[in-house]
C-alpha positions as CSV (number, residue, x, y, z in Angstrom):
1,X,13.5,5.8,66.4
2,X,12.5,4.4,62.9
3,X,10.2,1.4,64.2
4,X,8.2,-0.2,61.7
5,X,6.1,2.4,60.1
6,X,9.6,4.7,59.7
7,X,11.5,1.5,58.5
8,X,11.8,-1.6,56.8
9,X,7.9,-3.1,57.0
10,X,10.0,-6.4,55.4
11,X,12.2,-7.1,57.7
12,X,9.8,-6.8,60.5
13,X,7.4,-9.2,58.5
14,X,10.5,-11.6,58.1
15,X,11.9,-11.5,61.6
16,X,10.5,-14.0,64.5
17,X,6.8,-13.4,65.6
18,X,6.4,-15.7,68.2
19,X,8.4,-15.0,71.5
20,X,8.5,-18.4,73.0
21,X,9.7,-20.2,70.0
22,X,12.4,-16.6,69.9
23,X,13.9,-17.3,73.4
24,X,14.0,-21.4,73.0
25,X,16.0,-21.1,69.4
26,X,18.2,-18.2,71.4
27,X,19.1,-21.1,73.9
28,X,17.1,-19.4,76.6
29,X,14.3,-20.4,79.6
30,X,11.2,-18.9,78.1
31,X,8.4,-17.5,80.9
32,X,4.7,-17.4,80.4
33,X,1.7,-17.9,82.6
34,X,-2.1,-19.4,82.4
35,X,-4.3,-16.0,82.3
36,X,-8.2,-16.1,82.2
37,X,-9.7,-14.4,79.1
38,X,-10.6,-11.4,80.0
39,X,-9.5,-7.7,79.3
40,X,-8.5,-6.3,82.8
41,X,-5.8,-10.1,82.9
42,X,-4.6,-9.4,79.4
43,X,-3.7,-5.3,80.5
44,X,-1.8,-6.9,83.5
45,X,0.2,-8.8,81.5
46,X,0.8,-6.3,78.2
47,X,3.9,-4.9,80.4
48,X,5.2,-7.8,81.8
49,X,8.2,-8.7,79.7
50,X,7.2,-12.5,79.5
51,X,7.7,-14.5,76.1
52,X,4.2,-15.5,76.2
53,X,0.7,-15.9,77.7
54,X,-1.8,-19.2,77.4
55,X,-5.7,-18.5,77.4
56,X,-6.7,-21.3,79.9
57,X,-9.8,-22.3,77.9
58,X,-10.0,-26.0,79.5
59,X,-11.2,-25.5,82.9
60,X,-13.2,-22.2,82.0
61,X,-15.9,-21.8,79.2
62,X,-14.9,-21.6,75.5
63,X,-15.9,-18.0,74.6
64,X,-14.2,-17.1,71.3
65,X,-15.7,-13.2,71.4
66,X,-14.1,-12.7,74.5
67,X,-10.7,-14.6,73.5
68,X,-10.5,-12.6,69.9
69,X,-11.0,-9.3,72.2
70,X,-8.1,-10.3,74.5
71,X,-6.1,-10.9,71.5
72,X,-6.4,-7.1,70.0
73,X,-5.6,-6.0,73.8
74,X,-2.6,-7.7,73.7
75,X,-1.9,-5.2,70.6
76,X,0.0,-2.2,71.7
77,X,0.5,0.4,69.4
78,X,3.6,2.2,70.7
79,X,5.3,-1.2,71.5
80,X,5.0,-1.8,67.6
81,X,6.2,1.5,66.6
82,X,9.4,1.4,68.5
83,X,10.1,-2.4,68.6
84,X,10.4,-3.2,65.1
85,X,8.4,-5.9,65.1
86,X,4.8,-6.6,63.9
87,X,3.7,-8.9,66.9
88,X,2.6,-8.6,70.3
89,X,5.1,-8.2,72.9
90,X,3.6,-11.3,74.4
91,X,3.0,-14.2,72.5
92,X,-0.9,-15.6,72.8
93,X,-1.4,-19.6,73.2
94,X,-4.5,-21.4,73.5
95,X,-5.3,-24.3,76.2
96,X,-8.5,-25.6,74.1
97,X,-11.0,-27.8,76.4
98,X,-10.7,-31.3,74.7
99,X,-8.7,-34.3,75.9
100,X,-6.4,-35.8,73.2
101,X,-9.1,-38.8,72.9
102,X,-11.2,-36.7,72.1
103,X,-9.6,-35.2,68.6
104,X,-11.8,-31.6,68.6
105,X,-9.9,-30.6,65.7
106,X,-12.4,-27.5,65.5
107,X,-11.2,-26.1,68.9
108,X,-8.0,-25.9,67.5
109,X,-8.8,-24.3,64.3
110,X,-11.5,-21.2,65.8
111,X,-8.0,-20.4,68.2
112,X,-5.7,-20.3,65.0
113,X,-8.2,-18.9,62.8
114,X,-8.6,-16.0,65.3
115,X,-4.7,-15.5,65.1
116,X,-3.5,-17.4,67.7
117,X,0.3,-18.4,67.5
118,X,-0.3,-22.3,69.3
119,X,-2.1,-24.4,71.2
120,X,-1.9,-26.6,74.3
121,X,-3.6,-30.2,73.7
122,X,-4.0,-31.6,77.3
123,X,-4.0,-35.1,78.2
124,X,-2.1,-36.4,75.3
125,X,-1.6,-40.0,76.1
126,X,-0.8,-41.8,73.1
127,X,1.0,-41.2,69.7
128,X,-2.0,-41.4,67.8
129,X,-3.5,-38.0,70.1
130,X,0.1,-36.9,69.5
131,X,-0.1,-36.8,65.0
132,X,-3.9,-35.5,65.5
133,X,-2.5,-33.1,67.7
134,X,0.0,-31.4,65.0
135,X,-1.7,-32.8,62.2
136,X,-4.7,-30.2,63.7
137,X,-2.4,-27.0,63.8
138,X,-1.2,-27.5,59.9
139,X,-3.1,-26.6,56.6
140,X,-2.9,-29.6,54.2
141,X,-0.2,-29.9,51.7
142,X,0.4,-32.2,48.6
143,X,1.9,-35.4,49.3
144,X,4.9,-34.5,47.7
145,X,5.8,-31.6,49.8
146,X,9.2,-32.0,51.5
147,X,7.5,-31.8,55.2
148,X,4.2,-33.7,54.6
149,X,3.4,-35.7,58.0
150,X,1.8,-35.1,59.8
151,X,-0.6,-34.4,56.9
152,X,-2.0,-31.2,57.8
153,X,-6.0,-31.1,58.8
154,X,-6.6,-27.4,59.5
155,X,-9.5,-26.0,57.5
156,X,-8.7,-23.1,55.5
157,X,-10.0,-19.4,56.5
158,X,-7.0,-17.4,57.3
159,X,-8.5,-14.0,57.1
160,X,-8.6,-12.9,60.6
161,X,-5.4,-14.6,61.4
162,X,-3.3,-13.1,58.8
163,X,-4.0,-9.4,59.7
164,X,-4.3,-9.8,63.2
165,X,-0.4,-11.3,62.5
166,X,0.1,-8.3,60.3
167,X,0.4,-10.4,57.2
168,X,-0.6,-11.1,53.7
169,X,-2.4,-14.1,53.1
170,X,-0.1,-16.0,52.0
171,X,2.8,-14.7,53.9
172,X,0.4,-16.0,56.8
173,X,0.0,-19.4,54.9
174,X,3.8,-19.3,54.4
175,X,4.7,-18.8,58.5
176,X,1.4,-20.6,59.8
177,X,3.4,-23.9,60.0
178,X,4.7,-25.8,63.1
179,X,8.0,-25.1,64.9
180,X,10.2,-26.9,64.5
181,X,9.2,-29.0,62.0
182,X,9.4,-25.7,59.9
183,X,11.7,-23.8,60.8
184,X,10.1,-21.1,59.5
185,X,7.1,-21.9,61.1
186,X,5.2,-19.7,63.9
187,X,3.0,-22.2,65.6
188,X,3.8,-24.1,68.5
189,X,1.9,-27.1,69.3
190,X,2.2,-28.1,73.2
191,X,1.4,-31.3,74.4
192,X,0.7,-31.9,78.2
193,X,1.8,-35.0,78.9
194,X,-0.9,-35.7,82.4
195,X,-1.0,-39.9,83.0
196,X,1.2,-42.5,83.2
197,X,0.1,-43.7,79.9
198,X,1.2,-40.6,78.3
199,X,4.8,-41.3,80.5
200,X,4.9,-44.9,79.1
201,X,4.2,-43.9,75.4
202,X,5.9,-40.2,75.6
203,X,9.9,-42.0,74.0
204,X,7.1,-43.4,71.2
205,X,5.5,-39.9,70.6
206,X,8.8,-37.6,70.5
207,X,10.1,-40.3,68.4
208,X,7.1,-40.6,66.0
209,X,5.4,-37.6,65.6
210,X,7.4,-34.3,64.4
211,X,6.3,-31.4,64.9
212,X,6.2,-31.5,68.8
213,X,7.8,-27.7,70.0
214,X,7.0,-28.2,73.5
215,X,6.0,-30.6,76.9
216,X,3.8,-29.3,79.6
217,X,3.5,-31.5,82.7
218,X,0.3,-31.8,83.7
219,X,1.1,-32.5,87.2
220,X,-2.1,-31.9,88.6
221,X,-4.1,-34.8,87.3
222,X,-0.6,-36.7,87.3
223,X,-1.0,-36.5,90.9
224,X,-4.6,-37.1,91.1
225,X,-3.7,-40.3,89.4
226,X,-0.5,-41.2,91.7
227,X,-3.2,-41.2,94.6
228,X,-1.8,-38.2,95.9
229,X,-3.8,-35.2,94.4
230,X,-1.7,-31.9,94.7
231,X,1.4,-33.1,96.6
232,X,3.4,-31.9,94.5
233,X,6.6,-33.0,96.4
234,X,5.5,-36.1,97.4
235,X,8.2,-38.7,96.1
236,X,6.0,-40.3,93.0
237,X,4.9,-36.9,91.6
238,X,8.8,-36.0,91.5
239,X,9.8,-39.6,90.1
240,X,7.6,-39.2,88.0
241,X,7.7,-35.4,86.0
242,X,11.8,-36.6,86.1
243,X,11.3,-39.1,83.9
244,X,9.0,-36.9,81.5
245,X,12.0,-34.1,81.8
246,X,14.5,-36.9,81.1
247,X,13.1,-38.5,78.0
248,X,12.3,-34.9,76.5
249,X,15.6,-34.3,76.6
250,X,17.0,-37.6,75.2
251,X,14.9,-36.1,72.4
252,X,15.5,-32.5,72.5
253,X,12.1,-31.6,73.1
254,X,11.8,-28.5,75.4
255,X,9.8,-29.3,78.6
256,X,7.4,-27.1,80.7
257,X,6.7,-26.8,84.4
258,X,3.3,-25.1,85.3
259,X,3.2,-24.5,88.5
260,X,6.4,-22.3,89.4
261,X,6.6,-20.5,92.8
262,X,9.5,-18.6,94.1
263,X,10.1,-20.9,96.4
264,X,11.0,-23.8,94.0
265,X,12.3,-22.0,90.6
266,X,15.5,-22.4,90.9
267,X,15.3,-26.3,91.5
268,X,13.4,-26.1,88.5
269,X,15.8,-23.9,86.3
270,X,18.5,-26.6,87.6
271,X,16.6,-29.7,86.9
272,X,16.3,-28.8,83.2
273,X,12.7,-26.9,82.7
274,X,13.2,-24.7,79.6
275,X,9.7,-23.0,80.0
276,X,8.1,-21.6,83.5
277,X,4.6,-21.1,84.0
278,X,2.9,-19.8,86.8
279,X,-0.8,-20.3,87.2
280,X,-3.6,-17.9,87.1
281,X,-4.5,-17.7,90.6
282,X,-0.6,-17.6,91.9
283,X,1.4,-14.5,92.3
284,X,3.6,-14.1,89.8
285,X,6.8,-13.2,91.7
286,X,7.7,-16.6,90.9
287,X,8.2,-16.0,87.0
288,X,9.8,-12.4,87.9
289,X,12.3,-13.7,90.0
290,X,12.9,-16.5,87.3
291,X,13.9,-14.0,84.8
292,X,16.1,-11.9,87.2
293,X,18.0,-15.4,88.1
294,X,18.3,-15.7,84.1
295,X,19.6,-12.0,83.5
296,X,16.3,-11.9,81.5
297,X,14.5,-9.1,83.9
């Protein structure tokens, strides 16, 4: 088997790096799950055959020694060797800890910088959280580039990023764009869409800000704010992540649901969810049986 280091070290610099953006351009249900950031998590997962993983970095502390340590242990030599490919098996997103009111660009940027290949903004609520959102994950570019806006904010120290993604520097600068703004590009920026103002104004934000690769629900404070914390099935909560689902796909946005089990994943596959999550805590027989439904097992 001729694998990278036998073969064609172009080609696998040229093909797709990031798993979750591979299996939505394939057409397919991409699977991932919240993981804390921590070594013994990240080993659990390395074999898993999900598209991708998301360092929940909101509810716990933001600890960038231990996230850039989870990140090489996500690196598995053999796995390189024989795939042909340059990146992880599983792709590594970052959930940062600031609101989208709160515009901590520099969250952002440490999770990039460290090689990171997207992040999840939560509680985007407005299209204005929305651009800062993107405009965040970008490096800036003249104004007469053909994909200007969102003007890019990123600050500029792509050393660690671009050999932990096996690049040159600016190969890295080349791929560290947003999907699918860029076709080419390898970062996904995810917005979680938590409050009915982010329901109200979500046609306004698909609409007015490229750049937007994926939805998560945040159904967890959605509920909290329905007056129903956690019910999950209770008849607003449902109403309610419909219409999210609905207007992503009057847009062709990809939506997320975070909180598969294997009791409801197929009502999920059916109502139109094109990325599973499962949480940290739940057993993840949920995203298994997912794939085996998908012929992706």
């Amino acid at each position: 088997m001729m694998g990278v280091y036998g073969g064609d070290l172009e080609m696998a610099q040229n093909a797709r790096l990031n798993g979750i953006i591979r299996a939505l351009e394939q057409g397919q249900i991409a699977f991932a799950a919240f993981t804390n950031a921590d070594v013994d998590s990240v080993l659990a997962f390395s074999g898993s055959g999900y598209d991708g993983i998301i360092f929940e970095l909101e509810h716990n502390p933001w600890d960038v020694g231990a996230l850039r340590n989870c990140f090489q242990y996500l690196l598995n030599r053999r796995e390189i060797a024989e795939s042909g490919s340059i990146a992880p098996a599983i792709t590594p997103l970052v959930r940062i800890p600031a609101n989208g009111g709160e515009k901590n660009q520099w969250l952002a940027k440490q999770a990039l910088d460290l090689g990171a290949y997207g992040i999840v903004w939560p509680h985007i609520s407005t299209v204005d959280q929305a651009y800062n959102a993107v405009a965040a994950c970008r490096y800036p570019q003249l104004n007469t580039a053909k994909i200007f806006e969102p003007a890019g904010i990123r600050g500029d120290a792509p050393v660690a990023a671009a050999r932990y993604w096996g690049l040159p520097q600016q190969e890295y600068y080349r791929k560290a764009d947003v999907w699918p703004l860029d076709p080419q590009g390898e970062i996904l920026v995810v917005l979680m869409i938590e409050d009915t103002q982010g329901i109200a104004n979500l046609n306004d934000i698909l609409k007015g800000v490229p750049g937007i690769g994926l939805v998560l629900i945040g159904e967890g404070d959605l509920s909290q704010e329905l007056g129903v914390p956690r019910q999950y099935d209770h008849r607003s909560v449902v109403e309610a992540m419909a219409e999210i689902v609905e207007k992503c796909k009057e847009h062709n946005v990809p939506v997320g649901h975070p909180h598969v089990t294997a009791d409801n994943v197929e009502r999920i596959v059916n109502q139109g969810y094109r990325f599973l999550m499962a949480a940290p805590t739940r057993s993840y027989a949920a995203l298994d049986k997912g794939r085996r439904l998908l012929g992706r097992a």
